[in-house]
C-alpha positions in Angstrom: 15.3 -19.2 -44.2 12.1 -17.5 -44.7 10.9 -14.0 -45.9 7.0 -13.3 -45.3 4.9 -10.1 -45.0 1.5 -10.5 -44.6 -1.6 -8.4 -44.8 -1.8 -4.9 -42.3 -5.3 -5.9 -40.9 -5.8 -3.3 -38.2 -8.2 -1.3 -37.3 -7.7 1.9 -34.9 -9.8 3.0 -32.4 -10.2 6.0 -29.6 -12.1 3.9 -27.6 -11.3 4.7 -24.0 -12.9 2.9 -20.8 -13.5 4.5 -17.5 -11.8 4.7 -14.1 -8.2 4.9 -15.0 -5.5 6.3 -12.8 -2.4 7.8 -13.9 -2.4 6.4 -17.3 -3.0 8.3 -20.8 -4.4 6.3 -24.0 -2.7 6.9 -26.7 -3.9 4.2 -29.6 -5.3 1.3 -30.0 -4.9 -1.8 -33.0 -7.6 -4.1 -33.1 -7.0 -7.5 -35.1 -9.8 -9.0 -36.8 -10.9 -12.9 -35.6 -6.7 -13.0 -34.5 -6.3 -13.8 -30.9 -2.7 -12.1 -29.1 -1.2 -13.5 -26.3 1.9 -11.7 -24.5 3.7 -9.0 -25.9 7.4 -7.5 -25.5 9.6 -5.0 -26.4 12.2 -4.0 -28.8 14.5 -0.3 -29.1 16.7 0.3 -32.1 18.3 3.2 -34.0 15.8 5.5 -31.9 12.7 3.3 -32.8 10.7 1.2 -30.3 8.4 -1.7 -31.7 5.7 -4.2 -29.9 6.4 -7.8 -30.3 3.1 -9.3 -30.0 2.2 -13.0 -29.7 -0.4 -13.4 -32.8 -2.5 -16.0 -33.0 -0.7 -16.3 -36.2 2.7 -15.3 -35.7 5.1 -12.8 -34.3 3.5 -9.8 -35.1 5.5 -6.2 -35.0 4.7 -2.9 -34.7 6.3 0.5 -34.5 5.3 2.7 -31.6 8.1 5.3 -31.4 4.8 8.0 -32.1 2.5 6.5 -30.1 -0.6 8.2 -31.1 0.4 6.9 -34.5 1.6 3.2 -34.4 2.6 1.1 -37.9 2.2 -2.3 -37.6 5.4 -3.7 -39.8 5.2 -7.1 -40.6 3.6 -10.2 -39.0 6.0 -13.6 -39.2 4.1 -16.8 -39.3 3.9 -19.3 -36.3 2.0 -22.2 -35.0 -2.1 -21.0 -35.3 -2.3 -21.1 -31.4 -3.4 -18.8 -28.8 -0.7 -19.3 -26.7 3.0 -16.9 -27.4 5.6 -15.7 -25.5 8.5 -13.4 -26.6 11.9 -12.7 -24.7 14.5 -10.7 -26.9 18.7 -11.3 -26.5 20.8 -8.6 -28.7 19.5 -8.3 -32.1 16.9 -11.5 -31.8 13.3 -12.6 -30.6 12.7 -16.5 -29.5 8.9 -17.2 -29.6 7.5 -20.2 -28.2 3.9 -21.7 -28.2 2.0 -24.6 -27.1 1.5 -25.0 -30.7 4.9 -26.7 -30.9 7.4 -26.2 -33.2 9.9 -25.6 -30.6 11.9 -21.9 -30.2 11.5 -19.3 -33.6 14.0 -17.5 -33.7 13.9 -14.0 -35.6 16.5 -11.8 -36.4 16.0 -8.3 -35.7 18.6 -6.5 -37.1 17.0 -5.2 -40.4 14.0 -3.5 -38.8 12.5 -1.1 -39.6 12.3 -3.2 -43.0 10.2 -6.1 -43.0 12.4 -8.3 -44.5 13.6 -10.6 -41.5 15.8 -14.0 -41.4 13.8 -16.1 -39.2 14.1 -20.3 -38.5 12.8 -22.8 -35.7 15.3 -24.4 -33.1 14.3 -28.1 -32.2 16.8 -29.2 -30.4 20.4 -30.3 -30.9 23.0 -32.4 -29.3 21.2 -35.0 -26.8 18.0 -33.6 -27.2 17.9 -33.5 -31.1 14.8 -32.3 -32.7 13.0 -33.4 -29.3 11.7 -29.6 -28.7 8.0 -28.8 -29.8 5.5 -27.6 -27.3 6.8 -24.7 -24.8 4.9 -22.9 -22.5 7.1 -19.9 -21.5 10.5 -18.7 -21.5 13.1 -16.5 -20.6 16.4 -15.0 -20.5 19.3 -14.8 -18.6 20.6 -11.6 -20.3 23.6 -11.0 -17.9 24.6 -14.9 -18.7 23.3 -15.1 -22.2 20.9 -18.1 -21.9 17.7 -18.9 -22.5 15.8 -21.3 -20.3 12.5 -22.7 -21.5 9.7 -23.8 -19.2 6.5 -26.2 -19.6 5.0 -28.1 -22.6 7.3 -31.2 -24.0 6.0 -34.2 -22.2 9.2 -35.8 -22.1 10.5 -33.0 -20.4 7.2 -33.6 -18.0 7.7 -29.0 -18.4 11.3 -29.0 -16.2 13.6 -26.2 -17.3 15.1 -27.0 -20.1 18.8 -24.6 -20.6 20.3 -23.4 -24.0 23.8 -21.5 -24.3 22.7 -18.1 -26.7 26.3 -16.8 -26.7 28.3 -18.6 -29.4 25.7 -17.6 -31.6 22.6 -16.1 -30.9 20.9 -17.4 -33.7 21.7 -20.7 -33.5 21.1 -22.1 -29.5 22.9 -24.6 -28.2 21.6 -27.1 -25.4 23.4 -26.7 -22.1 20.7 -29.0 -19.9 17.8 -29.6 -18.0 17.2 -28.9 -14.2 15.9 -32.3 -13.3 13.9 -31.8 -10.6 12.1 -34.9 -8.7 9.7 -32.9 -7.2 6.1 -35.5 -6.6 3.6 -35.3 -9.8 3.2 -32.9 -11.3 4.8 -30.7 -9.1 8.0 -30.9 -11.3 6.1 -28.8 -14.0 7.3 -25.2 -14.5 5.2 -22.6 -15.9 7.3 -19.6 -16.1 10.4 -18.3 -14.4 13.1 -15.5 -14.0 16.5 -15.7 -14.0 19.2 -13.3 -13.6 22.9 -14.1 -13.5 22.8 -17.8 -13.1 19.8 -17.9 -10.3 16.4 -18.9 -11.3 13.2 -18.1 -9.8 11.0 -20.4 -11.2 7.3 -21.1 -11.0 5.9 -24.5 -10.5 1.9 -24.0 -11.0 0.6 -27.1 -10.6 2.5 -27.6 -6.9 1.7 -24.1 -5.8 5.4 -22.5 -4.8 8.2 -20.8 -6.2 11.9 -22.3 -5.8 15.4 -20.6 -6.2 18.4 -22.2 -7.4 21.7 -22.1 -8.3 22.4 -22.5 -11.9 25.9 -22.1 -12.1 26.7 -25.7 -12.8 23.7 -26.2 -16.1 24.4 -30.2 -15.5 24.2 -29.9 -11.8 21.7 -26.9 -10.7 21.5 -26.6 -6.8 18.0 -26.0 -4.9 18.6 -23.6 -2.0 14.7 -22.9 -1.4 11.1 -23.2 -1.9 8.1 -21.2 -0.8 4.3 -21.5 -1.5 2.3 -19.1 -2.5 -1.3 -17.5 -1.6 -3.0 -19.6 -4.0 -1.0 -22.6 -4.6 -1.2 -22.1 -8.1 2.2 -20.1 -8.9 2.0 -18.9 -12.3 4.8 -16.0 -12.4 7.8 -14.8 -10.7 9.8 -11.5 -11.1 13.2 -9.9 -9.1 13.0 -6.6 -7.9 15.6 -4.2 -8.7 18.1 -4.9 -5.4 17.8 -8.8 -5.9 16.1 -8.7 -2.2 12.6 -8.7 -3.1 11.0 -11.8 -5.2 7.2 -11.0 -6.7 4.9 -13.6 -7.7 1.5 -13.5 -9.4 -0.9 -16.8 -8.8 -3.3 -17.5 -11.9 -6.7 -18.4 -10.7 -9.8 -16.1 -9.3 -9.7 -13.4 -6.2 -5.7 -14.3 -6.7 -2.6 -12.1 -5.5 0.5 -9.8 -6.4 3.1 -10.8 -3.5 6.2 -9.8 -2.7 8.7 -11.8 -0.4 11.9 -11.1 1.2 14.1 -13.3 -0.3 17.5 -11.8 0.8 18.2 -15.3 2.7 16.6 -17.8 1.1 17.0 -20.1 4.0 14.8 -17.9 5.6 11.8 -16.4 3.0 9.5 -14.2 4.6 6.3 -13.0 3.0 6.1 -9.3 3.3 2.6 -8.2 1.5 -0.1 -8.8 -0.9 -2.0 -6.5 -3.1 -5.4 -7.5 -5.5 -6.1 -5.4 -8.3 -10.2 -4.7 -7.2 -10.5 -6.4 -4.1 -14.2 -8.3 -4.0 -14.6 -8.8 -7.7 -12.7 -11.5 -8.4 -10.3 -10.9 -10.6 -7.0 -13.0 -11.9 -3.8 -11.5 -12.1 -1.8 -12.9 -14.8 2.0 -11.7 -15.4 4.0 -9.1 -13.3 7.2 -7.0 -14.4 9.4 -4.8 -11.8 10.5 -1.2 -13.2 12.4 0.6 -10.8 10.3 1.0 -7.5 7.0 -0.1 -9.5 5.2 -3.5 -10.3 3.6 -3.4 -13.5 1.1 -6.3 -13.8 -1.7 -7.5 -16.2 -4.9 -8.5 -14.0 -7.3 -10.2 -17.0 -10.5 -8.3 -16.8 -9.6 -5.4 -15.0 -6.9 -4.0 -17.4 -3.2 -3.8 -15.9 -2.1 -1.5 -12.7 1.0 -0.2 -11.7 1.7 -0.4 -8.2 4.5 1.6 -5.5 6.7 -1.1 -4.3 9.4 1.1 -2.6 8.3 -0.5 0.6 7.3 -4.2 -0.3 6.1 -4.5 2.9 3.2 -2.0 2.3 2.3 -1.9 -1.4 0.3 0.7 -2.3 -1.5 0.5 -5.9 -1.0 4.0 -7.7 -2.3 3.7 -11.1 -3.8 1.3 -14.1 -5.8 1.3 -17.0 -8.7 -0.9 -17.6 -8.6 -2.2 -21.4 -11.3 -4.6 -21.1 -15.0 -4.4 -20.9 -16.3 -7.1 -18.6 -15.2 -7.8 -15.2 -15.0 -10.7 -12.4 -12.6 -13.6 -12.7 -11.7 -15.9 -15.5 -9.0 -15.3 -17.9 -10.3 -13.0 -20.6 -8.6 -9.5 -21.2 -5.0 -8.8 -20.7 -2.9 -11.1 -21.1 0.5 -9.1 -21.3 1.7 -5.4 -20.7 5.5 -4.5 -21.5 6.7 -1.0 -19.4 10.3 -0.7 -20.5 10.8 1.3 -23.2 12.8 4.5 -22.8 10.1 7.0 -23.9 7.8 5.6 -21.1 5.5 4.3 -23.6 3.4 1.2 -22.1 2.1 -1.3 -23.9 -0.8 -4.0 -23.5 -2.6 -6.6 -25.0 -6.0 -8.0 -24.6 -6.8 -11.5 -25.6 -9.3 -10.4 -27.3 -12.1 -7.8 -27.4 -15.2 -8.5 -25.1 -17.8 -10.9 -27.1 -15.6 -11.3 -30.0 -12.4 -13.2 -31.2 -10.7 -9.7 -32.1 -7.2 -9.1 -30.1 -6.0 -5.8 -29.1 -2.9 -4.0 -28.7 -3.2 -1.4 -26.7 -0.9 2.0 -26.5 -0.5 4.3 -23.0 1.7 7.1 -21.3 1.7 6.8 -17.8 3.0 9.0 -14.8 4.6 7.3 -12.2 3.8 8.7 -8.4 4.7 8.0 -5.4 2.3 6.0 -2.7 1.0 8.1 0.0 1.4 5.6 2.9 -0.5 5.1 6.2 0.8 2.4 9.2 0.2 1.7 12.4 -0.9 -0.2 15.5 -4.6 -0.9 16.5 -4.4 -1.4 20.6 -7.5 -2.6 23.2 -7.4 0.8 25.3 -8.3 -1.4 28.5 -4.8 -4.0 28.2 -2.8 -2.9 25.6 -3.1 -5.7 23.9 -2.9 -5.8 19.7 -6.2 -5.8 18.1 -6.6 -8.5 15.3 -8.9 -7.8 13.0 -9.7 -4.4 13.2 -10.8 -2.0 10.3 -8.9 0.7 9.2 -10.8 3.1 6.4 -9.8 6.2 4.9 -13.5 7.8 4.3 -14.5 8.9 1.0 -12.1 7.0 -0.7 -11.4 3.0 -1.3 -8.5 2.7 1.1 -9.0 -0.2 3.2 -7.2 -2.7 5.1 -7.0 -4.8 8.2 -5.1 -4.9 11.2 -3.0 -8.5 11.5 -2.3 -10.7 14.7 0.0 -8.1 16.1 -2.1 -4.9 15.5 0.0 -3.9 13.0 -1.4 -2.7 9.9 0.2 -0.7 6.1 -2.2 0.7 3.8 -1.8 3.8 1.4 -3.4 5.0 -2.0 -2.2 7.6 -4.6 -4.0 10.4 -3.1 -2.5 13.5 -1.3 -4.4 15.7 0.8 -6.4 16.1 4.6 -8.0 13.0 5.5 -10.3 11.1 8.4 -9.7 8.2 8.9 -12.0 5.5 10.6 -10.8 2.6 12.8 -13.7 0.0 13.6 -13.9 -3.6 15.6 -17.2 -5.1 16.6 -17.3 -4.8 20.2 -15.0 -1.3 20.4 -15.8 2.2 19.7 -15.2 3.2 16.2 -12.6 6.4 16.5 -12.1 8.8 13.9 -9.1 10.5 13.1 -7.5 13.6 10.7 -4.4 12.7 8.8 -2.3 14.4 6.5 -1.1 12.1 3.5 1.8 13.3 1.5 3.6 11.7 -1.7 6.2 9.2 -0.7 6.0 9.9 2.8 5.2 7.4 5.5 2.5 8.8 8.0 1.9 6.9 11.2 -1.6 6.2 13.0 -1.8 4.0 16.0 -4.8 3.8 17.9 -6.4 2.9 20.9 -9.9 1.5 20.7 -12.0 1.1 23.9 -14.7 -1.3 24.6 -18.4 -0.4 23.3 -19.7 -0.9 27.2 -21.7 1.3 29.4 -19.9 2.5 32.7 -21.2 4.3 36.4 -18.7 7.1 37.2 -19.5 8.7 40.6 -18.0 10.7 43.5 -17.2 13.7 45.7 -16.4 17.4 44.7 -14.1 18.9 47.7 -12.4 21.7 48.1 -8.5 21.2 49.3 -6.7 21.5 51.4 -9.7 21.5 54.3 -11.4 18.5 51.8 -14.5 20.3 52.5 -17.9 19.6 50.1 -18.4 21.8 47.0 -22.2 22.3 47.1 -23.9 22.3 43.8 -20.5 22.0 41.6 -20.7 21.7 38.1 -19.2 18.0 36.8 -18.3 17.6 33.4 -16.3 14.7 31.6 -14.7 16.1 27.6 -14.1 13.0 25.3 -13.3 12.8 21.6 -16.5 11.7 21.1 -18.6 12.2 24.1 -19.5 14.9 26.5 -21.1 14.1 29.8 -22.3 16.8 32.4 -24.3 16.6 35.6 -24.6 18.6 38.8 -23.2 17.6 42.4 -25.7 17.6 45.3 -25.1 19.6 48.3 -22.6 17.4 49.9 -20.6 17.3 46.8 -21.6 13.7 45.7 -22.6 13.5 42.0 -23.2 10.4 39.2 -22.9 10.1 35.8 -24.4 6.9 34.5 -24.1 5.4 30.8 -20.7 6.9 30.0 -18.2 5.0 27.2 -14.4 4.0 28.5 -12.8 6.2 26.6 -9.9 9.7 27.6 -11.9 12.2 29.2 -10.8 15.4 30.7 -12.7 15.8 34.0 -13.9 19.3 34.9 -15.2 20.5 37.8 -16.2 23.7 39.5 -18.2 26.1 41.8 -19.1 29.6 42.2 -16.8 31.3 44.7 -15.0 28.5 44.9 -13.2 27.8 41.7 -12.2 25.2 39.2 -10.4 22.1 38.5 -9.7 20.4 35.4 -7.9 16.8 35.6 -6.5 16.3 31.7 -6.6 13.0 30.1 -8.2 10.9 32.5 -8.4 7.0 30.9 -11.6 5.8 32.2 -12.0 1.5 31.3 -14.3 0.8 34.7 -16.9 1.9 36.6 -14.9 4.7 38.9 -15.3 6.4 41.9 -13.2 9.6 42.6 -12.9 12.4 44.6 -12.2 15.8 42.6 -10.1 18.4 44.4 -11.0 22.1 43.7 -8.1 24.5 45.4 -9.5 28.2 46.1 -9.4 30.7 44.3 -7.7 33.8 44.5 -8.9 37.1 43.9 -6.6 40.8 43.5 -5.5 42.1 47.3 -2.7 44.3 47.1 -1.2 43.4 44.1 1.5 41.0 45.7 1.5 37.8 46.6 0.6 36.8 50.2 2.8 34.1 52.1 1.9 30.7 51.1 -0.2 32.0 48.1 1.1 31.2 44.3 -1.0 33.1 42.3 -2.4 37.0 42.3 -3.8 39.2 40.0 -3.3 43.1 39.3 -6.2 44.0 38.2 -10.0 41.6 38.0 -12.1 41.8 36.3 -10.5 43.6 33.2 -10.4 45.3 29.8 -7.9 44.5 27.7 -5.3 42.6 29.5 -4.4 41.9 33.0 -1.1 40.7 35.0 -1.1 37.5 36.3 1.7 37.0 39.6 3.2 33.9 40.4 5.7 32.6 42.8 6.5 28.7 42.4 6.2 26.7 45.4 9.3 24.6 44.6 11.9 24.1 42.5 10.1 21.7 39.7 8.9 22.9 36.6 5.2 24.6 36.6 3.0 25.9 33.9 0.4 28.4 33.9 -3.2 26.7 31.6 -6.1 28.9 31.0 -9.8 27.8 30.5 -12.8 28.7 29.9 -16.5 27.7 31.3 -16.5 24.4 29.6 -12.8 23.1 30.4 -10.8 24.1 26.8 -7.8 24.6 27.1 -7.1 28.4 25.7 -3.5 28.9 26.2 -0.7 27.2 28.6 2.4 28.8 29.4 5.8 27.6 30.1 7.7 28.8 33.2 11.0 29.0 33.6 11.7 31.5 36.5 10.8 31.2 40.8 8.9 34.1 40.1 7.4 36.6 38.1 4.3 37.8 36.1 3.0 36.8 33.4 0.9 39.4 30.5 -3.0 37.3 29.9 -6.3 38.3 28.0 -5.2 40.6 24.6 -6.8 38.3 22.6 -9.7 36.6 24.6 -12.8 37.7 23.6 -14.8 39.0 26.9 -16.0 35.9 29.4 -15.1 33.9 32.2 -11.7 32.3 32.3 -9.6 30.1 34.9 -6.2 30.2 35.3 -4.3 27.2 36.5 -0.8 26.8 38.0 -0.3 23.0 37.6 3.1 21.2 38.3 3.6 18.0 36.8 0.1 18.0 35.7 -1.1 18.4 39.0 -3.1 21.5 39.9 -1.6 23.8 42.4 -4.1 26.9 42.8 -6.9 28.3 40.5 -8.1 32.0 39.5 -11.1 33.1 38.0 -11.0 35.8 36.0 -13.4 37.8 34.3 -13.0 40.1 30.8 -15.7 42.8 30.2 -16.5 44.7 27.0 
C-alpha cells in the first residue's frame, strides 16, 4: 500500500484558439515534458476532480471552480503514454500499455491527497498473468469491469473481473473467447451496460454485440463493420436503440446505427468533425441527446443526436494548434459532471512534449434541421447526387440513391438555400430554420436544356386569332416575352424546362393567364383568351358571368358575378405582367364582390376561373 504526492508542476494559461461554437474556456494546466492520455471524471461531497492519464501516473485535479482548478496529487504508474481511467463507487482502475496490469486507487479520502492505491495482476486461473491493457470499462449496473487489448496471451480478447465482493480487490470472472480470423479477435475498446457488450475489434474493422450474462459462456448475437474498418470506439445512446462508433484513422467518422434488433443493424448517419481536412476522431461519449467526441487536431465537438438519422454538429472547441489528420491533440474529453463543466485533454501541446488539460462551460442547443427529397422535374425520378447548400454558411450535404437527403447546423434564422446537379438547373430556395424543429425542402430540379415553345393566341369561344397579343412565360428564374403575329402564331426559342405561368393578352380583347404550367419539351399550344366585359347596365346579361358597376374608377369598384354552375369558382386579379394581386374565394351562385381600395392606379384583370380553368376576363382600369 502506497502513499505518494508528487511535485504540482502546472502552469496556467488564457490561451484561447479561434472558431469555437458554444463552448466557454475556463482554464487551462499545462504539464511540463508529461504526455496525458484520456481523462475521466469523479463527484464527491460537492467537489468534482479530473482523472487524467499522466504520462506518469494518475494525475487529479479539482475543478469544482473551474476558472480556478487545484491539481491534488499525482499517483505513480507505468512511464507510458498510453492511460485509461473508468471509476466504480469510491475507486479508479487505470490501465496502460506500460503493463503492470489494473491500479486500483481508492478514492474515498479526496480531497486529501493521501490515497490507498495497489496493482491487480490477476488471480484465480489467470494468476499474475495481467500486464499490458489497452482499454477498459465498466459495467456499472452489473458491477464489472471488462478489460480490452494488450496481454498477448490474451491475443487483446475481453478479459471479465467481478468488482462487487470487493471493489478494491477484483476477482476474475472470464474471458470472451472469441475465434474470430487473425487478428480480428483483438478488442480495442468497448461498452457495456447491464451484461451486453458493445465491443470494438480495430484491427477487423466492426463492432459486435453480445450477451454476457453467462461470463464462461458469452453469446454473439451480431456484428457490423464500420466506415473505415478500423473500429476504435463504441458508445450506447441513452434509449439502448442507438449504438455510436468512432473509427481511428484519417478523414474517419462519428456513426450512429440502429441497433434496436440486432439481427437487423441499420446504419442511420455519419458526421466528420471538418469535413475535407482530414481529421481523426478518437473517442465518443453520449449525454442525453448529445455526442460528445474528441477529434485529435481539431479539438472536441458536441453534436445534436435527437435524430441519429440526421446529426447535426452544434458546438466544439478547438484545443489544438495544428490541423489535418494524424493523432496529435485530444486524446480524451469527459462531459458528465453535474455543474456542466467539460473537460479535455491534449496529448500534448503543438511542437512540444507538454500535455494539457483543458477546462470549458458549454451550452447545449438544439440542431436546426433541414430534409428532403431532390426529384428530376421531367420523371420523378430521385436525384442521386445532388447538392444541397445553405449559402453563407458551411451547411452542406448530398442527396443519397433515393433523393433523400438530412442536413442542419446550429444556426436559426432566414435562409436560401441552393440545390445543384451537373446537368439540372440549380434552384434556390428561402427557408426558415428554427431550434429543434424539423423543416422540410423537396425539390424539383429540371434539365439544363434549351427548349422551342410556339403556338396560337385565339379568342374563345369563336377560336378566332388574337392579332398582335402579348406572350409572356413567368418562371422562378426566367422570364420570357415575345409578340404574336397577326394571325396569332408566336415563338419563343431558348427557354429552360422549368414551372412557368403563361400570360397572354390583347387590347380590346382581354387576358388569360394559365398558372403553373410544367414545361420539360419543346411545346406547342393554343392559348385561349375569353372577352372581356365592360359596365352595361349594371347587371349581368344572360349567359354573361361577370359585370362591373362602375370602369374605369377611383377608389373602388363592384365587381358582379353569377356562377355558371354549381362547382366552386374564384375570382384572381392581375396586373399587366400576369402577378397575381389578390384571389377570392366564392361561396355563393351569385353576388358582388368590393375590388381596388388598395391598388395603386393601373391596369388590372379580373379572372373568374373554375377549377383553375378560366371562365371570362375583365379589364379594369384605376385612375388618380
Amino acid at each position: 500500500m502506497n502513499k505518494l504526492i508528487l511535485p504540482l508542476l502546472v502552469l496556467f494559461s488564457t490561451a484561447v484558439y479561434a472558431q469555437n461554437l458554444n463552448t466557454t474556456f475556463r482554464a487551462k494546466i499545462t504539464y511540463p515534458d508529461q504526455t496525458l492520455a484520456n481523462v475521466w471524471g469523479y463527484v464527491a461531497d460537492g467537489h468534482e476532480y479530473a482523472l487524467l492519464g499522466g504520462e506518469l501516473g494518475l494525475i487529479i485535479v479539482d475543478i469544482t471552480n473551474p476558472d480556478s482548478p487545484q491539481q491534488i496529487v499525482q499517483i505513480p504508474g507505468p512511464n507510458n503514454l498510453w492511460k485509461e481511467i473508468k471509476t466504480f463507487k469510491h475507486f479508479a482502475y487505470i490501465v496502460s500499455e506500460g503493463g503492470q496490469g489494473i491500479q486500483v486507487v481508492d478514492l474515498g479520502n479526496l480531497p486529501s491527497a493521501m490515497l490507498n492505491y495497489h496493482y491487480y495482476k490477476g488471480d484465480g486461473a489467470i494468476l499474475n498473468q495481467l500486464d499490458r491493457i489497452h482499454a477498459l470499462h465498466i459495467d456499472t449496473t452489473k458491477g464489472v469491469l471488462y478489460a480490452y487489448g494488450g496481454d498477448a496471451w490474451s491475443g487483446g480478447r475481453a478479459r471479465i473481473f467481478d468488482l462487487n465482493p470487493d471493489p478494491y480487490n477484483p476477482k476474475f470472472a472470464g474471458i470472451w473467447n472469441t475465434s474470430f480470423p487473425g487478428n480480428h479477435n483483438y478488442i480495442h475498446d468497448g461498452y457495456v451496460d447491464n451484461d451486453t457488450l458493445y465491443s470494438a475489434h480495430l484491427y477487423g474493422g466492426f463492432f459486435s454485440i453480445v450477451d454476457m450474462t453467462d461470463k464462461s459462456s458469452p453469446v454473439l448475437l451480431s456484428t457490423q463493420p464500420t466506415p473505415n474498418l478500423f473500429t476504435h470506439n463504441t458508445w450506447l445512446s441513452t434509449d439502448r436503440k442507438v449504438l455510436f462508433t468512432t473509427d481511428e484513422k484519417n478523414n474517419t467518422f462519428l456513426t450512429a446505427y440502429d441497433i434496436s434488433d440486432p439481427s437487423d443493424i441499420r446504419q442511420l448517419d455519419k458526421i466528420q468533425s471538418n469535413p475535407g481536412s482530414g481529421s481523426v476522431v478518437h473517442n465518443t461519449h453520449i449525454l442525453g441527446n448529445y455526442a460528445v467526441t474528441s477529434w485529435y487536431k481539431d479539438g472536441f465537438t458536441i453534436v445534436d443526436v435527437t435524430r441519429p438519422a440526421n446529426m447535426v454538429q452544434v458546438g466544439n472547441h478547438d484545443t489544438y494548434a495544428g490541423s489535418g489528420g494524424n493523432t496529435d491533440g485530444c486524446w480524451g474529453v469527459y462531459p458528465y459532471f453535474p455543474s456542466g463543466t467539460i473537460v479535455a485533454t491534449n496529448i500534448a501541446a503543438l511542437g512540444t512534449n507538454d500535455g494539457e488539460l483543458w477546462i470549458l462551460t458549454p451550452q447545449y442547443v438544439r440542431a436546426c434541421y433541414l430534409e428532403g427529397m431532390v426529384t428530376n422535374a421531367v420523371n420523378g425520378n430521385p436525384i442521386n447526387g445532388a447538392t444541397v447548400k445553405i449559402l453563407s454558411t458551411s451547411t452542406q450535404e448530398n442527396t443519397g440513391a433515393t433523393g433523400l437527403y438530412k442536413t442542419g447546423q446550429a444556426q436559426a434564422g432566414e435562409f436560401t438555400v441552393q440545390v445543384s446537379k451537373a446537368g439540372f438547373q440549380s434552384v434556390e430556395a428561402p427557408v426558415h430554420l428554427e431550434s429543434g424543429i424539423v423543416t422540410e425542402l423537396n425539390v424539383e430540379l429540371f434539365p439544363d436544356t434549351d427548349l422551342f415553345i410556339s403556338g396560337q393566341v385565339v379568342q374563345a369561344p369563336q377560336m378566332l386569332p388574337v392579332s398582335i397579343a402579348s406572350v409572356y412565360l413567368f418562371g422562378v428564374e426566367h422570364v420570357y416575352s415575345t409578340t404574336a403575329d397577326k394571325s396569332g402564331f408566336f415563338s419563343i426559342p431558348g427557354v429552360k424546362p422549368g414551372i412557368y405561368d403563361v400570360v397572354a393578352s390583347a387590347e380590346n380583347v382581354g387576358e388569360v393567364i394559365r398558372r403553373r404550367q410544367k414545361i420539360v419539351s419543346d411545346s406547342t399550344m393554343v392559348i385561349e383568351i375569353y372577352k372581356g366585359y365592360r359596365r352595361g347596365n349594371g347587371k349581368i346579361k344572360q349567359g354573361d358571368c361577370l359585370a362591373v358597376r362602375e370602369n374605369p374608377f377611383h377608389e373602388q369598384t363592384g365587381v358582379l358575378y353569377q356562377l355558371p354552375g354549381s362547382e366552386p369558382c374564384s375570382i384572381l386579379v392581375t396586373n399587366t405582367l400576369g402577378q397575381v394581386i389578390e384571389k377570392i374565394g366564392l361561396h355563393d351562385q351569385s353576388g358582388e364582390q368590393s375590388l381596388g381600395a388598395s391598388w395603386a392606379p393601373g391596369v388590372y384583370f379580373v379572372c373568374l376561373e373554375q377549377d383553375g380553368k378560366p371562365i371570362q376576363s375583365v379589364k379594369l382600369l384605376k385612375t388618380n
